[in-house]
Wavefront OBJ file of the C-alpha trace (Angstrom):
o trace
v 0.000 0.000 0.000
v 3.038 2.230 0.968
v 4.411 1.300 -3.004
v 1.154 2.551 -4.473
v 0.583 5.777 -2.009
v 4.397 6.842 -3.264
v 3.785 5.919 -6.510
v 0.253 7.818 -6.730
v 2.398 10.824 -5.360
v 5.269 10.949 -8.056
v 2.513 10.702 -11.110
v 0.666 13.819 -9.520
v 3.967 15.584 -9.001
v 4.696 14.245 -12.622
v 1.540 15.360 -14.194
v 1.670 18.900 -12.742
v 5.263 19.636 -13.071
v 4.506 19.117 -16.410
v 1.033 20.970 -17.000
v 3.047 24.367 -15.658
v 5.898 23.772 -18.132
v 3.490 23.371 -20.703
v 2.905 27.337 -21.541
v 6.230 28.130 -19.335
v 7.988 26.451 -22.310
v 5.802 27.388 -25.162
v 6.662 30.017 -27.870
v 5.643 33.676 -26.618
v 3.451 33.981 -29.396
v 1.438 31.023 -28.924
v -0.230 31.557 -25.319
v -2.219 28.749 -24.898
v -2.133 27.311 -28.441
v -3.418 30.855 -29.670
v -1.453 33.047 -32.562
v -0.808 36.467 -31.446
v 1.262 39.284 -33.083
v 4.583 40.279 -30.969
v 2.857 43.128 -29.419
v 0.422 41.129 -27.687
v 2.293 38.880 -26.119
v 2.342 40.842 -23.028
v -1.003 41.799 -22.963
v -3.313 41.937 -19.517
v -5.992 38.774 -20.747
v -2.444 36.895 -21.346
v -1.275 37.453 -18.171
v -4.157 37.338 -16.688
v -4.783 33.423 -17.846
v -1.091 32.661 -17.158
v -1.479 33.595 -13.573
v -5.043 31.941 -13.060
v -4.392 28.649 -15.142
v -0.718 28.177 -13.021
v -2.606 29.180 -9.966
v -5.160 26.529 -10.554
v -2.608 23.783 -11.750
v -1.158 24.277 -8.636
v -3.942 23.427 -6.433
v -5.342 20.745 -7.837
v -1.799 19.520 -7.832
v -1.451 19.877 -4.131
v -5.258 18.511 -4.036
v -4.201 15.535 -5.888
v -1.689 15.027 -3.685
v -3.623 14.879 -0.936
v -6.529 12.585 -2.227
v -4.475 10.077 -4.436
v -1.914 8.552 -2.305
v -4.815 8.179 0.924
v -7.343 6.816 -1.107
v -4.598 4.233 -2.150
v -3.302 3.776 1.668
v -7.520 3.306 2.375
v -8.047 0.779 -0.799
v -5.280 -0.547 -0.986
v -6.041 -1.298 -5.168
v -3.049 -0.874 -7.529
v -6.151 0.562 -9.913
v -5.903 3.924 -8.121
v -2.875 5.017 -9.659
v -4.350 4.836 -13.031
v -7.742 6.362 -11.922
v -5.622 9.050 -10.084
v -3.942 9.625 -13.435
v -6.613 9.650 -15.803
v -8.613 12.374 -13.391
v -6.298 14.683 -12.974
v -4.783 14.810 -16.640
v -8.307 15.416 -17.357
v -8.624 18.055 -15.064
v -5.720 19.345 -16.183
v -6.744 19.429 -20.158
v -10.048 21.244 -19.012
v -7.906 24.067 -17.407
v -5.811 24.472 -20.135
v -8.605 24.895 -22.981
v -10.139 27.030 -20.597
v -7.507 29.651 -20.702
v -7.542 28.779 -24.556
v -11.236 30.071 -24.314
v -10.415 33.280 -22.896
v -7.424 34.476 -25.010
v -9.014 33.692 -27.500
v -12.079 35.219 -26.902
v -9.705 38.421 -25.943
v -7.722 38.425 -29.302
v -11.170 38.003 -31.169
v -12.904 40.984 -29.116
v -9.700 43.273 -29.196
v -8.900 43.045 -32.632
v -5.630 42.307 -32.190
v -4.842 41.315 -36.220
v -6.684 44.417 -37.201
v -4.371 46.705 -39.326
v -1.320 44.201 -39.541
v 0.555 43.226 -42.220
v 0.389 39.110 -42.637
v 3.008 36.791 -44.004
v 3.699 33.155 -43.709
v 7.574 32.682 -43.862
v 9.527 29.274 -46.229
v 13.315 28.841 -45.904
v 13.878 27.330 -49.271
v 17.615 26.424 -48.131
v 16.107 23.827 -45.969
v 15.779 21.664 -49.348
v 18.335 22.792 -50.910
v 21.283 22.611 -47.867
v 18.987 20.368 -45.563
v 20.241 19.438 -41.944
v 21.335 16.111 -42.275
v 20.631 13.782 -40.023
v 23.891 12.115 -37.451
v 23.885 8.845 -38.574
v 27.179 7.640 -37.143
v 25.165 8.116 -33.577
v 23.228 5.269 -34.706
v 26.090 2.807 -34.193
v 25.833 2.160 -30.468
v 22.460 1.617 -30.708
v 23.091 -1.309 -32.929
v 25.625 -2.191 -31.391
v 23.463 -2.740 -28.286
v 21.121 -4.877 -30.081
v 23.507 -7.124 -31.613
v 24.858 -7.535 -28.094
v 21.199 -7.971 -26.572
v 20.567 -10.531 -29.309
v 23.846 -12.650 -28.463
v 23.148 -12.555 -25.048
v 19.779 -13.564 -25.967
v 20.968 -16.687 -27.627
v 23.502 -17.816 -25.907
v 21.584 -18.017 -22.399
v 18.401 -19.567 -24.812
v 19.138 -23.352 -23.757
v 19.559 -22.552 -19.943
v 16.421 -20.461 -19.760
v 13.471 -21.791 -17.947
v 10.241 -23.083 -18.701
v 8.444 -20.027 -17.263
v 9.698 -16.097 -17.230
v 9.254 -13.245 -15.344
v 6.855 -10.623 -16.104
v 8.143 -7.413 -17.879
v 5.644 -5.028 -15.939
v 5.851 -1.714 -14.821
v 9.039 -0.089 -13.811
v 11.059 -3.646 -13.775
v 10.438 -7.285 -13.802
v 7.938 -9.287 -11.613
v 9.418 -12.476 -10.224
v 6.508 -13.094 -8.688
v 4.160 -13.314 -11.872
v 5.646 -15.513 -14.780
v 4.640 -16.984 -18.442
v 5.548 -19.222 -20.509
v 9.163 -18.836 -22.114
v 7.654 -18.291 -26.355
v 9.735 -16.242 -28.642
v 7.720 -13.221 -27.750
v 8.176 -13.372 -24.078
v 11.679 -14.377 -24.512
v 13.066 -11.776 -26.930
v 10.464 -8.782 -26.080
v 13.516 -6.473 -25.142
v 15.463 -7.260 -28.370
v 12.881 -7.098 -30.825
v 11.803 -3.576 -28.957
v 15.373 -2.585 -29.536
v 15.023 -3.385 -32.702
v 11.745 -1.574 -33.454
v 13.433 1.547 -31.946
v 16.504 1.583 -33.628
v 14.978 1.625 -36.518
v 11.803 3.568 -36.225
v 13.303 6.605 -34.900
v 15.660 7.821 -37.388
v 13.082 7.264 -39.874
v 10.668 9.756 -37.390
v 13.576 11.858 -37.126
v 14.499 11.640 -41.094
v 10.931 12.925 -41.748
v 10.558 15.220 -38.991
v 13.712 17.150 -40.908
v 11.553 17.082 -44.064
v 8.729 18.572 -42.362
v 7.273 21.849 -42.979
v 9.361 24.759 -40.629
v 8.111 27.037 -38.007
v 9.486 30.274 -39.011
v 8.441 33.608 -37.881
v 7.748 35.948 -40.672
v 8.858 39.089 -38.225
v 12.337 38.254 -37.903
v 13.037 35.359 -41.298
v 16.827 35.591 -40.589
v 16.879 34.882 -37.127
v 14.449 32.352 -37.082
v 15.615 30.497 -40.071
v 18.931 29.823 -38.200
v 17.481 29.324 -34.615
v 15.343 26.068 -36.340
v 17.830 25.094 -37.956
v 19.859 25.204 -34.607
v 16.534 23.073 -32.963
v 16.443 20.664 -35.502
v 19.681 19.773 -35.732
v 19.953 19.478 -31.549
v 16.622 17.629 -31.751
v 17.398 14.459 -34.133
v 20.918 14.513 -32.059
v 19.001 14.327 -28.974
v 16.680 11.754 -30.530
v 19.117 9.179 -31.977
v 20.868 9.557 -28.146
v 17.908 8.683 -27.074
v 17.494 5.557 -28.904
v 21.062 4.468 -27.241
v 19.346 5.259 -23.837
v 16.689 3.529 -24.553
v 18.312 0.461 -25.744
v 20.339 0.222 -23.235
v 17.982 0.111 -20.473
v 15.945 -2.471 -22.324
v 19.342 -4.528 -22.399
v 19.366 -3.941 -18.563
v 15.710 -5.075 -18.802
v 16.737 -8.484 -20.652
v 19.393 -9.229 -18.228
v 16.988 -9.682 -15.512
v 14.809 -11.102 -17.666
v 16.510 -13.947 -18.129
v 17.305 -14.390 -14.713
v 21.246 -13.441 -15.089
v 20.742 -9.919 -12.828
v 18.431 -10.492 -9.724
v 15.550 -7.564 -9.942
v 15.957 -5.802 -7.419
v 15.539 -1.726 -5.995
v 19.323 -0.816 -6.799
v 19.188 -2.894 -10.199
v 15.846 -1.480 -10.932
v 16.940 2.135 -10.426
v 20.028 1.474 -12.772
v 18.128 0.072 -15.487
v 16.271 3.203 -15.381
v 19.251 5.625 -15.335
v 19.534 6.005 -19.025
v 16.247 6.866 -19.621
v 16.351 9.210 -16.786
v 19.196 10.739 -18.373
v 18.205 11.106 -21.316
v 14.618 12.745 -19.947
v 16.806 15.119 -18.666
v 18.227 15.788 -21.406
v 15.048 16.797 -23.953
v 13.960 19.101 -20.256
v 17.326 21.002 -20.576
v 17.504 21.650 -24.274
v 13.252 22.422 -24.018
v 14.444 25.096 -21.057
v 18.026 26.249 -23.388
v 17.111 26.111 -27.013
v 12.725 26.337 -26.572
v 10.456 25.270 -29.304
v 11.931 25.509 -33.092
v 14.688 27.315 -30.883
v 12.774 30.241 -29.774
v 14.807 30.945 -27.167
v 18.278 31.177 -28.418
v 19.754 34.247 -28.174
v 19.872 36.540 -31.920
v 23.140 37.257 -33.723
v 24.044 40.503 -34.400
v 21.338 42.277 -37.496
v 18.762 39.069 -36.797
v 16.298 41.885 -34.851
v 15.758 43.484 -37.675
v 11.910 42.872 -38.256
v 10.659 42.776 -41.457
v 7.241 44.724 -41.281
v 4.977 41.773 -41.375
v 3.571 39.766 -38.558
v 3.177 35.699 -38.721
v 0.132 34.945 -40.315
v -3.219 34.442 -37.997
v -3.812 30.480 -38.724
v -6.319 29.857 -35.980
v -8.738 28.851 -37.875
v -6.738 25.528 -38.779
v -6.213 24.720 -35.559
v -8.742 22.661 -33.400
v -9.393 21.182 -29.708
v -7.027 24.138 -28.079
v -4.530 24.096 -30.607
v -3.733 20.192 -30.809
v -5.136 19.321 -34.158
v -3.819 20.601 -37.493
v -6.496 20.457 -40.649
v -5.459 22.882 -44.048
v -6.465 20.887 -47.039
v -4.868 23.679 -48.530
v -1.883 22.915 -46.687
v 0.612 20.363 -49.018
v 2.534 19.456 -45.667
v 1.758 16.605 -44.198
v 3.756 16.806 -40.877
v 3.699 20.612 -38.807
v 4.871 21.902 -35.738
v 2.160 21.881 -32.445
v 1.822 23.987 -31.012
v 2.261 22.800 -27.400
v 4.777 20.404 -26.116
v 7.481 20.464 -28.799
v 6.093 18.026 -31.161
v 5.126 17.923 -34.288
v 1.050 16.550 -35.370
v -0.191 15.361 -38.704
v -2.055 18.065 -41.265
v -5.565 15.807 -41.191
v -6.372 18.334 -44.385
v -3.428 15.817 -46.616
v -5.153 12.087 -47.765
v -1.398 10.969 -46.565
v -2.397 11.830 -43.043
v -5.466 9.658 -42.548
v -3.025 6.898 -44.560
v -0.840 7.128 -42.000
v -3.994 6.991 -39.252
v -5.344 4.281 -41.433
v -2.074 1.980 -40.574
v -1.744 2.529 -37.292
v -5.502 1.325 -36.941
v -4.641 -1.464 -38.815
v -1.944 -2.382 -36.801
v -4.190 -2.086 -33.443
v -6.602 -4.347 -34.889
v -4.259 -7.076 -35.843
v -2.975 -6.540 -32.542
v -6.636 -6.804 -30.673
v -6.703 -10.056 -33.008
v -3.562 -11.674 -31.805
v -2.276 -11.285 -35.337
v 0.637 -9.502 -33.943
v 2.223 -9.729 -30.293
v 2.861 -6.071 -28.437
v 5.552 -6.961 -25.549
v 4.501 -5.152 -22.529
v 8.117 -3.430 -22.889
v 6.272 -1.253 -25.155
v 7.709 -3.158 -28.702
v 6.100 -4.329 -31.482
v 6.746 -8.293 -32.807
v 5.176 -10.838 -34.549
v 3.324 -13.954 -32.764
v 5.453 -16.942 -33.863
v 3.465 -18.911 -32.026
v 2.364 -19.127 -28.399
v 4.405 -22.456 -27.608
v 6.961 -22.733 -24.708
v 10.478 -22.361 -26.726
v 12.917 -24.718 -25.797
v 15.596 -23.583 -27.158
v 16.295 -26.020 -29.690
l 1 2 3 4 5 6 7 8 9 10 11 12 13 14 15 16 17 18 19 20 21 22 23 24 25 26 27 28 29 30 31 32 33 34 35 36 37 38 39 40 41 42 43 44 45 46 47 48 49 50 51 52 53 54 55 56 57 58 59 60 61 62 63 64 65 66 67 68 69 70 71 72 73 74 75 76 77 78 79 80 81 82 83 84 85 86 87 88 89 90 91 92 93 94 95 96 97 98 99 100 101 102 103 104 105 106 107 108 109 110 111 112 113 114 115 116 117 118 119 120 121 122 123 124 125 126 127 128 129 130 131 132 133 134 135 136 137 138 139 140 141 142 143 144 145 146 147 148 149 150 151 152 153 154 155 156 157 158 159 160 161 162 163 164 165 166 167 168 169 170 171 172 173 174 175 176 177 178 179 180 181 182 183 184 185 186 187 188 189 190 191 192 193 194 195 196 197 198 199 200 201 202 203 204 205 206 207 208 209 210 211 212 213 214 215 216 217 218 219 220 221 222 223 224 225 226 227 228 229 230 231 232 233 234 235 236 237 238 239 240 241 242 243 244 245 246 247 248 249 250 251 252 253 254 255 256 257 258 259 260 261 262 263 264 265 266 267 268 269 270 271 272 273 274 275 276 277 278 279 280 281 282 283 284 285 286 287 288 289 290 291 292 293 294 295 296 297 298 299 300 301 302 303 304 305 306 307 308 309 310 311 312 313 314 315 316 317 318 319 320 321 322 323 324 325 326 327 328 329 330 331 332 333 334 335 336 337 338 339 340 341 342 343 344 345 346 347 348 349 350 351 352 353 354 355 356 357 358 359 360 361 362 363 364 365 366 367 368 369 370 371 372 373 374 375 376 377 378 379 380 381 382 383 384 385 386
């Protein structure tokens, strides 16, 4: 019950921690997932929201706080930390289109796009000198697969007829299946799926349409091109993090490393590292690198203001739909992401595979490790190795 009170604790200090950053780190000029010219960034009803959504994150947080980790000392049901979850990131979302609402409502009812000259900004150089993506940082990533993999296969005739479960933050001794190729190779074949997956995310995100500022096109051209190229560094470091904890993961696994607290917190030191990592350069470098500092002549504003594109934008500011639009991948506007243009037929191909892959897995058609991988279902046999 302790376990689960602590563990109710650190999501709600999780979950608000990171419903302050959200318009902490956001571009100036998108308060809330709104578009506002430079001048208005500042403005009272901006403030105003700032103060009164932080305000309110902040006590519900220390609400939560309160109400999560006793209900789970007075139940006693591992279900509370999910429920806890669930109703305060939903509590959360409410506040946060709330404020959406209101500055909204006060850009609409001040005019604040009257009289402004509009532009929407392209770096053409981005095709024609792209930033090209690290690929030698892919190598001990691999590497750590082809090492999981050996491992893999060379304790494969001593492993047991039953394994532990993958669950959580570690592995279960306590609750075990049946050794198959799935449950025995989950952590390599999500290695695997992430070595190769992300550079092809990261690959496209470099193709993806940029968020430039039409004010200042020098400065922000270079400041993206800064992000980017930090980003898909950060990403494919990520991957090695990643991988590596999931070898850490397959060592206990297979019963070579006992699972235990200090193991357990040193399987997840990668990760936790490399978490830190995307917080400091989303604190340095800010979304499409908003918060570099300029060179010298990059102030120099051009006379225009970025375009008012509001009306693509839906639920807050998290969904992107321009048919008119040819991109098929944008920049969010909140959490330093990008979202799919559900104006392009590509998009809802894209949406279309994904659903296909749910179904097949809902159909047992494919196997989804509870590491968080993706493999095919060989068959659900005990594997013995031979």
């Amino acid at each position: 019950m302790i376990m689960i009170a602590l563990a109710c604790l650190s999501l709600v200090a999780l979950l608000t921690a990171a419903a302050w950053a959200v318009p902490v780190l956001s571009r100036p000029t998108l308060p809330f997932g709104v578009r506002v010219p430079d001048d208005r960034v500042s403005d009272p009803a901006v403030i105003a929201q700032r103060r009164r959504y932080t305000r309110s994150v902040l006590v519900l947080g220390a609400l939560a706080a309160v109400l999560s980790p006793s209900a789970a000392v007075l139940l006693g049901a591992p279900h509370v930390l999910q429920i806890s979850g669930v109703v305060l990131g939903a509590a959360q979302i409410v506040l946060f289109s709330i404020a959406h609402r209101a500055v909204s409502a006060a850009k609409r009812d001040g005019g604040w796009y009257a009289g402004v000259r509009q532009a929407a900004l392209a770096d053409t150089a981005l095709r024609t000198d792209p930033v090209r993506l690290p690929w030698p940082l892919l190598i001990p990533s691999v590497l750590l697969v082809l090492l999981t993999a050996a491992t893999g296969l060379w304790r494969l005739d001593a492993l047991p007829a039953t394994l532990p479960t993958l669950r959580g933050a570690g592995v279960d001794p306590a609750v075990r299946v049946a050794t198959t190729f799935a449950t025995a190779f989950a952590p390599v074949l999500s290695q695997a799926a992430l070595t190769l997956l992300t550079p092809l995310m990261a690959a496209a995100l470099l193709r993806a349409r940029p968020e430039l500022d039409a004010a200042r096109p020098a400065g922000s051209a270079r400041r993206y091109r800064v992000y980017l190229s930090g980003l898909t560094r950060l990403l494919l470091i990520g991957v090695v993090c990643a991988d590596l904890t999931l070898l850490l993961l397959a060592l206990q696994l297979w019963e070579i490393v006992p699972s235990t607290v200090l193991v357990t917190a040193l399987t997840w030191l990668p990760m936790t590292i490399a978490g830190g990592a995307f917080l400091f350069f989303g604190i340095r470098v800010g979304e499409a690198g908003h918060r570099l500092p300029p060179e010298p002549g990059e102030e120099q504003e051009s006379g225009f203001v970025q375009r008012d594109d509001d009306r693509y934008w839906r639920l807050a500011g998290t969904v992107y739909v321009n048919r008119m639009d040819p991109a098929i991948l944008v920049h969010a506007r909140l959490g330093g992401r990008w979202t799919l243009n559900l104006g392009n037929p590509a998009a809802w191909a894209v949406l279309a595979g994904v659903a296909v892959l749910a179904l097949l897995a809902l159909l047992d058609v494919i196997d989804v490790p509870t590491t968080g991988g993706l493999s095919l279902s060989v068959a659900d046999v005990p594997f013995d190795g031979r």
